[in-house]
VMD Tcl script that draws the C-alpha trace (Angstrom):
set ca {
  {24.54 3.74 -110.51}
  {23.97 1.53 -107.52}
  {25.13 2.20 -104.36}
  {26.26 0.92 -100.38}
  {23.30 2.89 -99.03}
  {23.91 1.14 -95.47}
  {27.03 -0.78 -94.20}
  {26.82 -1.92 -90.36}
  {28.60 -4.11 -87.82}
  {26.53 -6.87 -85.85}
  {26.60 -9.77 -83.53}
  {24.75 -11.39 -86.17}
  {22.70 -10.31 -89.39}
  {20.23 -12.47 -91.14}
  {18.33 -11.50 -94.80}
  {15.51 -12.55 -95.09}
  {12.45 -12.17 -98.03}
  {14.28 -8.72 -98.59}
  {14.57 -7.43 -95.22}
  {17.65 -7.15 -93.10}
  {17.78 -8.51 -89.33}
  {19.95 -7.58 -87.18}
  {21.02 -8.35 -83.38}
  {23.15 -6.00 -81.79}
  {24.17 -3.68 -84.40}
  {26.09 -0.48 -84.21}
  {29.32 -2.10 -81.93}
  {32.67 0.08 -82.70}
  {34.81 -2.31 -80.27}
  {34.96 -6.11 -79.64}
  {36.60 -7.37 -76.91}
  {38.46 -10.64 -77.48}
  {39.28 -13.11 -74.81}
  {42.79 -13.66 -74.12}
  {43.08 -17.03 -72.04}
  {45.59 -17.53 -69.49}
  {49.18 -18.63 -69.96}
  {49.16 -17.82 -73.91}
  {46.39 -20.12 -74.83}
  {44.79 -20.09 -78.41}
  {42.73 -16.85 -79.03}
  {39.33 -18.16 -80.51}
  {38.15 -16.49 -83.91}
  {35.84 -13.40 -83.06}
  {32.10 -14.48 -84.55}
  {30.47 -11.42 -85.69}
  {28.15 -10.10 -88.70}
  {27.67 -7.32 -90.83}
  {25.01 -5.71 -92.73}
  {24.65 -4.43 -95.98}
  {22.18 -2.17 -98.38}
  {22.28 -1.64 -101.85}
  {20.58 0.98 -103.60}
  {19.77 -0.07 -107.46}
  {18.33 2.98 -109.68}
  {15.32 2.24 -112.07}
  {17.73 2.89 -115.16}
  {20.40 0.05 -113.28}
  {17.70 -2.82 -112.74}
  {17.54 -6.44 -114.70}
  {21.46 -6.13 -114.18}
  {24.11 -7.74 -112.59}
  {25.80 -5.61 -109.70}
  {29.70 -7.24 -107.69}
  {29.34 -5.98 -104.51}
  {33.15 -6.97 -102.61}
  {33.16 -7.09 -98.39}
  {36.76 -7.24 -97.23}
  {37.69 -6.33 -93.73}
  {41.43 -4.78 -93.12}
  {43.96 -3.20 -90.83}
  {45.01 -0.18 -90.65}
  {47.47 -0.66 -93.28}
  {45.06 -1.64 -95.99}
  {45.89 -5.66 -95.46}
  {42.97 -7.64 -96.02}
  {41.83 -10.07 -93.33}
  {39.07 -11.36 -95.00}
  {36.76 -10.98 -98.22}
  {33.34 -11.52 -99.22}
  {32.19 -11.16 -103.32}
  {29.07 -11.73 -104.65}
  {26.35 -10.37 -106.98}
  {23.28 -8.91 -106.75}
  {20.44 -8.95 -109.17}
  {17.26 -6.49 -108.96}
  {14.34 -7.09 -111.14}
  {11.64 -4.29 -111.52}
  {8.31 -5.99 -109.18}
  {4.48 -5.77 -111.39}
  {3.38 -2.85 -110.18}
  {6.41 -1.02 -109.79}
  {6.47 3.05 -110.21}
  {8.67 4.08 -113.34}
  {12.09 5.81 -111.79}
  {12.13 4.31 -108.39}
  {14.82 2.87 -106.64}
  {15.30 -1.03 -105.38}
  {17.28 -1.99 -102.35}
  {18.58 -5.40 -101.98}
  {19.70 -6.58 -98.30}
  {23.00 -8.96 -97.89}
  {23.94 -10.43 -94.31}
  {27.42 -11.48 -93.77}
  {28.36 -13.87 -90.83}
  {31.93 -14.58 -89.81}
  {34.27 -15.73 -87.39}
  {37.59 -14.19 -88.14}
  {40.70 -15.10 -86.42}
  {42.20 -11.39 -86.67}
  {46.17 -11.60 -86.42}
  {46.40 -8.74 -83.65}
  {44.43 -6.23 -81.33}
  {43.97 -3.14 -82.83}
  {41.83 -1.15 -85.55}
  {40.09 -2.51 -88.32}
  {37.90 -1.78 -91.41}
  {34.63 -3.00 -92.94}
  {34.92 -2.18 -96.74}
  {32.23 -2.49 -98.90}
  {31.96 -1.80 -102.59}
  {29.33 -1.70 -105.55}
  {30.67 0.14 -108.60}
  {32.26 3.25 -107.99}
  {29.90 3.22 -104.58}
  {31.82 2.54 -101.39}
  {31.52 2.68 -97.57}
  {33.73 2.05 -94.62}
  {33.49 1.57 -90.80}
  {35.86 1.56 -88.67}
  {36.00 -0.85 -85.33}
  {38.77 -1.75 -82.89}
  {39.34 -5.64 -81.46}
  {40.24 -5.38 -77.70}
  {42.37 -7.91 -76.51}
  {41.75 -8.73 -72.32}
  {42.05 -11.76 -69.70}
  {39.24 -13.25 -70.06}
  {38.44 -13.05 -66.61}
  {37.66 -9.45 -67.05}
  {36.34 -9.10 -70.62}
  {32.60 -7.60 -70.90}
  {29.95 -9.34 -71.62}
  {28.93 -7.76 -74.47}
  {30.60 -5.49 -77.42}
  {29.95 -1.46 -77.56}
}
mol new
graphics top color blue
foreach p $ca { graphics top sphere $p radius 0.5 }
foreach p [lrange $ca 0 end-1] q [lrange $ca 1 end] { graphics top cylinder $p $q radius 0.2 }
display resetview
């Protein structure tokens, strides 16, 4: 059965010709900008990365793989579905596994400060991680996320 082998927050995440890039990965917190007087929060941009394990017996089949952030109470924010296709390469070893990479860029407009969830699911397969989105004035937010 295939399988989330990897799911991982980024500032971005690019796949390319099978391989997953990704620019400042790992992050558990975000700090969003909060401009003076009540002004419009802008959407957080962000990416995540994604690895899927596909099993010899599971290749040359189709595979949903759903992305859906959430609060804490299980409301979605946001989802992602798409499909994912492995064919067996010439050459290949009989019983080895396949990986297939998806990137997923966003900006999200999330409703409130607080914690949030990264949800990703192939199958029965599925793996979480958990991050937090910081509100502060924007004269004192970092300059990164960590």
């Amino acid at each position: 059965m295939a399988e989330i082998e990897l799911l991982t927050l980024a500032n971005h995440a690019e796949a390319i010709n099978g391989l997953l890039y990704l620019m400042g990965a790992g992050w558990t917190d975000h700090w969003r900008q909060i401009p003076p007087e009540g002004g419009r929060v802008l959407p957080v941009h962000f990416g995540i990365g994604v690895a899927i394990l596909v099993p010899w017996a599971e290749t040359n089949r189709r595979h949903h793989v759903v992305v859906r952030i959430e609060n804490s109470d299980g409301r979605e924010v946001i989802k992602v579905e798409s499909d994912v296709e492995m064919g067996r390469r010439p050459g290949s070893q009989a019983g080895q596994d396949f990986r297939s990479v998806l990137a997923i860029n966003a900006n999200v407009e999330f409703p409130a400060a607080g914690t949030y969830r990264v949800v990703a699911s192939v199958g029965d397969s599925r793996k979480s991680v958990t991050f937090r989105v910081n509100d502060v004035p924007a004269a004192t937010a970092p300059a990164t996320r960590g």
